[in-house]
C-alpha positions in Angstrom: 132.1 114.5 113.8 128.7 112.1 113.7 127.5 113.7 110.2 131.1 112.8 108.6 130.8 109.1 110.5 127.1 109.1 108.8 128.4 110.4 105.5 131.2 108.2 105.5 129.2 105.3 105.6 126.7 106.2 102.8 130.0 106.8 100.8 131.2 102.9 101.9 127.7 101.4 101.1 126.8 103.5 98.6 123.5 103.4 100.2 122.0 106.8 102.1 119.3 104.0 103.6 118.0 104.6 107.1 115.5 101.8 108.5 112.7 102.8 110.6 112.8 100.4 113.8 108.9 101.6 114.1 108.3 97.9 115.2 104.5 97.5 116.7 103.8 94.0 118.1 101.3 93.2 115.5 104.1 93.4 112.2 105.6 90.7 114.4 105.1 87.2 112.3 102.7 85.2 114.0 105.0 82.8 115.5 106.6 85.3 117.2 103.4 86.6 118.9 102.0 83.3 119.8 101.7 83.1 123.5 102.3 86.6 124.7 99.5 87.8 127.4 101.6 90.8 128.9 103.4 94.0 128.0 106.5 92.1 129.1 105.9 89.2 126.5 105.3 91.8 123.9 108.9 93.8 124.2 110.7 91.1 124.5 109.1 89.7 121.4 109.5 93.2 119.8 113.5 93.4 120.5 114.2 89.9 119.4 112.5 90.8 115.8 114.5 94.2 116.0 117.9 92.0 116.9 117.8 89.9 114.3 117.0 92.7 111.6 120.2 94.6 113.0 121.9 91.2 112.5 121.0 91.3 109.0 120.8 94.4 107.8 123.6 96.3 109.3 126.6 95.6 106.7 124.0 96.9 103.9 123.0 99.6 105.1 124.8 102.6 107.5 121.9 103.7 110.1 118.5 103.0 112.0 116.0 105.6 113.4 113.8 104.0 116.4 111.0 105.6 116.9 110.2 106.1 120.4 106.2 106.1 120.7 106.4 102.5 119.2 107.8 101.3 122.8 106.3 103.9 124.9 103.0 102.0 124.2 104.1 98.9 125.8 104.4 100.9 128.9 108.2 100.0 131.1 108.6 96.9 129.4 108.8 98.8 126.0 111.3 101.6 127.1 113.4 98.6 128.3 113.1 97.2 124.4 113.8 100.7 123.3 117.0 100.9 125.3 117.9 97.5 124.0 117.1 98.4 120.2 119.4 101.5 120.5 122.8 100.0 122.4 122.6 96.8 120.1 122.5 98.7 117.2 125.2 101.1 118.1 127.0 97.6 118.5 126.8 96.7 116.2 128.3 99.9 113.9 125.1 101.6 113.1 124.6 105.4 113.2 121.7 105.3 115.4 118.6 108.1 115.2 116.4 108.2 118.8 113.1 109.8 116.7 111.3 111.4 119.8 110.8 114.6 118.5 111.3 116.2 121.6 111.7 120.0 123.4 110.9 122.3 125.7 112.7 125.1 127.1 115.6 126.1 129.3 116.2 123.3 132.2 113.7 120.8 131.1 114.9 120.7 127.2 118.9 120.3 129.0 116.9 117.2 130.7 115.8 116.1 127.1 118.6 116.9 125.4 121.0 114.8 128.3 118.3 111.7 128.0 119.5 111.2 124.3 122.9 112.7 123.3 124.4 112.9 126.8 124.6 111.3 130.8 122.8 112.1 133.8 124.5 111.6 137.2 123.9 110.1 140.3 126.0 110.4 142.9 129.0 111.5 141.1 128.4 108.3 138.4 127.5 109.3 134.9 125.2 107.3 133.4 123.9 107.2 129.7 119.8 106.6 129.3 118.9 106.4 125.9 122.2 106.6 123.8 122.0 107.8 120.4 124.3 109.3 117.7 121.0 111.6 117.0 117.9 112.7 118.1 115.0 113.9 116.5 113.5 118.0 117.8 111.2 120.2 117.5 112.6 123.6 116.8 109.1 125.5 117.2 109.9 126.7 120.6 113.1 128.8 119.0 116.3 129.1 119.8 116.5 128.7 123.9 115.2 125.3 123.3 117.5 124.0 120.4 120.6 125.7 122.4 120.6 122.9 125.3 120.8 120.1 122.6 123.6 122.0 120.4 125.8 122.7 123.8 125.4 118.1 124.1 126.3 117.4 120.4 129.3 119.8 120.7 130.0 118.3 124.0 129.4 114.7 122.9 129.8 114.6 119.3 126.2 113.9 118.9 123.3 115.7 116.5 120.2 116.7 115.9 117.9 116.6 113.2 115.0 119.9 113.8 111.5 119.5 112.0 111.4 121.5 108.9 109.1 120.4 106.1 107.4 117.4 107.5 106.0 114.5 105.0 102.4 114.3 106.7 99.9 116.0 103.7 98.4 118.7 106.7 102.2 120.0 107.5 101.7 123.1 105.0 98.9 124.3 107.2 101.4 126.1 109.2 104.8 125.0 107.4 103.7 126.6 104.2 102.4 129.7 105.5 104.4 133.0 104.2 105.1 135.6 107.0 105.4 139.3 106.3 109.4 138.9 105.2 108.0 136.9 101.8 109.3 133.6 103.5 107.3 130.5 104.2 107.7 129.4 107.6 109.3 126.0 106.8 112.3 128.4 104.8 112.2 130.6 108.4 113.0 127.5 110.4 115.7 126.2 107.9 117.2 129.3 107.7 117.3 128.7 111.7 118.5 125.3 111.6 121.7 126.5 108.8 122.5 129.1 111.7 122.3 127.0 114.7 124.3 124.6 113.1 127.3 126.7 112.2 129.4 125.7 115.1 129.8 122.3 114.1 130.2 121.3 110.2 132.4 118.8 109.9 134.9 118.2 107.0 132.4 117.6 104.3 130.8 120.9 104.5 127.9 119.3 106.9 126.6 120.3 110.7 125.8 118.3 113.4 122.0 120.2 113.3 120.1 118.7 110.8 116.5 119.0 109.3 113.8 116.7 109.1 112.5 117.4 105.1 109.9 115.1 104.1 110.3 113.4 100.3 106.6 114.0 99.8 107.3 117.7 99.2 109.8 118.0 96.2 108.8 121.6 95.7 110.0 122.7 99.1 112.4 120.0 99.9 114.6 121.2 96.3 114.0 125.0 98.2 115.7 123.7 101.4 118.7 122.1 99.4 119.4 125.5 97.9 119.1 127.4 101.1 121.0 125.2 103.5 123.9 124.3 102.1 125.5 123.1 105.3 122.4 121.2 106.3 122.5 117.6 106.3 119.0 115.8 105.9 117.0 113.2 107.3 114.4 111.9 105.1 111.1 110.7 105.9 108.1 109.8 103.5 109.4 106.9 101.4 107.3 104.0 100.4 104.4 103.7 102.9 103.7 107.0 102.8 104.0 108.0 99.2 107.0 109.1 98.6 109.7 107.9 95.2 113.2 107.8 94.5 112.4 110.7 91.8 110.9 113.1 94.4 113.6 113.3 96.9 116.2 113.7 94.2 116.7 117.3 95.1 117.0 116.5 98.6 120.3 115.7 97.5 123.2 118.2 96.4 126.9 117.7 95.5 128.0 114.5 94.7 125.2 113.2 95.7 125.3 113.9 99.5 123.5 115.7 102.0 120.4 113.2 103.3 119.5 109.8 104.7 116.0 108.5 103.6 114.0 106.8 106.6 111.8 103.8 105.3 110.0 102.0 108.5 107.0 100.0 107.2 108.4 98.6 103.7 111.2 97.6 105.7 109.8 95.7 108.7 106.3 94.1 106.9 108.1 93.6 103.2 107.4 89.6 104.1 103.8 90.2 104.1 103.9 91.5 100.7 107.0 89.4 99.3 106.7 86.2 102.0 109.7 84.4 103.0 111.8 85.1 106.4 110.8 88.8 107.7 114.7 89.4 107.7 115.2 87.8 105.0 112.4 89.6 103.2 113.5 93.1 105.3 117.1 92.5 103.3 115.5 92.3 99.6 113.6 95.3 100.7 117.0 97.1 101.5 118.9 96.3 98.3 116.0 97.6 96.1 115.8 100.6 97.9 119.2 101.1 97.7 119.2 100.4 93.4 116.3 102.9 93.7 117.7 105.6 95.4 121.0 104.5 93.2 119.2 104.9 90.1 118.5 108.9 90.6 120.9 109.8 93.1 124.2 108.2 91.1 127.5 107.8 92.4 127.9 109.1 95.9 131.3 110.9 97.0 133.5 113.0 98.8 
C-alpha cells in the first residue's frame, strides 16, 4: 500500500522530508535563464533544474510534491515539464505528490481522479497522463466527489491527501467555523477524511486518504492527530511560510509517524541565501531540515 511505501521510507531515511518542486522560472540561477525568449525555453530550463535536484536529493530524502500551477503558467510547454518532473522522479524511487488540489463531482471528478492516480484509454490502449503515487483534493464538494478518487487508489494503489486545516493565515475564515454539532468545520472534514479512508489502511495503522494540515496551526493540527488516528498527513507551512520544527510536533503521533512536511522555497532558492551550487545548496538545505525535524520528532519507527 503507497502510505506503507511512504512510511517505509521516512523509517529508512529517518527523514519525513517532502520537497516542493514549486520551481518558477525566475528561482532558476541566472545561467540557466540566459537566453530563453519562449515558453518552450523556459520548461525546458525548468526541468533540467528539477532533474538535477532529483539527482541529488533523492537518496536523502523519500518524496517530492510538484505543484501543478507552477507549469500550468508556461502554458503546453510547462505541462510537458510537469509530466517530465513527475515520471523522472518516480524513477528515480521517489514517492511522488501531483499537488493540483483538484475535484468536482460525479463523471468529471472520475476524469480528475484517472488524470493523476489512474489511465485513460484510447482505442483499447491505456495510457497514464500525469502519474503520481498521490494527488492533492479538495474534499468541499463531499463525498460523491472524493468517492471517484478512493475507487482509483483502491484500484491502483494510489492516494490522496483532502484539504483540512490549510497553512494560509485566512483558512480559519471558514475552516475554523463551529457548526451547530459544537465541531469546527476543519474537525467535520477530518472526521470525513478518517471515514473515507477506512477501506484502505495499510499495515502501519495508516489509509491511502490523507489530509492536508498546515504546521502553521499547532492548535488544530495536535486536534487532528487525536481525532484521526488512521490519517496520515501531508504537511505544508514550513520555512517560507512560517512554520518550525516545534509547531508541527503534534502533527506527529506514535513513534513518531503519521506526516510528511512539504518545504518548496527553502529548498529550491537556499543558494540565494547560502550561495554555492543551487543543488548543492538545495542538499544542505535537506539535511538541516531533516536534524530539525529530528530534533523534536526523535527516533522514527515501526
Amino acid at each position: 500500500m503507497i502510505t506503507d511505501q511512504l512510511i517505509e521510507k521516512i523509517v529508512a531515511m529517518q527523514n519525513p522530508t517532502c520537497v516542493g518542486l514549486d520551481t518558477l522560472f525566475d528561482y532558476l540561477p541566472d545561467g540557466m535563464k540566459a537566453g530563453a525568449v519562449s515558453f518552450e525555453d523556459a520548461a525546458e530550463r525548468i526541468f533540467e533544474f528539477n532533474k538535477k535536484l532529483i539527482d541529488t536529493l533523492y537518496p536523502v530524502v523519500p518524496s517530492v510534491k510538484v505543484q501543478i500551477a507552477y507549469y500550468e503558467m508556461y502554458g503546453v510547454a510547462g505541462m510537458k515539464a510537469y509530466e517530465e518532473t513527475l515520471k523522472y522522479a518516480a524513477e528515480k524511487g521517489l514517492v511522488v505528490i501531483a499537488d493540483a488540489k483538484r475535484n468536482d463531482i460525479g463523471s468529471t471528478a472520475s476524469c480528475y481522479a484517472k488524470t493523476f492516480l489512474g489511465e485513460t484509454e484510447v482505442n483499447g490502449n491505456a495510457y497514464k497522463p500525469f502519474p503520481a503515487d498521490y494527488v492533492t483534493v479538495n474534499g468541499y464538494l463531499g463525498t460523491d466527489g472524493i468517492a471517484p478518487f478512493v475507487e482509483q487508489c483502491e484500484k491502483n494503489d494510489k492516494g490522496i491527501f483532502v484539504l483540512v486545516k490549510t497553512s494560509n493565515p485566512s483558512s480559519g475564515e471558514l475552516q475554523n467555523l463551529v457548526l451547530e454539532n459544537g465541531k469546527a468545520v476543519y474537525e467535520y472534514m477530518g472526521g470525513l477524511v478518517e471515514k473515507w479512508g477506512e477501506s484502505t489502511i495499510g499495515k502501519y495503522g495508516y489509509s491511502a486518504v490523507g489530509a492536508v494540515v498546515g504546521a502553521t496551526h499547532p492548535q488544530e493540527a495536535a486536534r487532528l492527530r487525536e481525532l484521526l488516528p488512521h490519517t496520515f498527513f501531508l504537511i505544508p507551512g514550513y520555512g517560507a511560510q512560517g512554520g518550525n520544527a516545534e509547531m508541527l510536533k503534534s502533527c506527529f503521533g506514535k513513534n513518531g509517524l503519521g506526516g510528511v512536511v512539504n518545504n518548496s522555497r527553502g529548498i529550491l532558492c537556499a543558494y540565494k541565501k547560502n550561495g554555492g551550487t543551487y543543488y548543492e545548496a538545495a542538499l544542505a538545505a535537506c539535511k538541516a531540515m531533516q536534524a530539525d525535524l529530528s530534533s523534536v520528532i526523535g527516533k522514527m519507527s515501526y
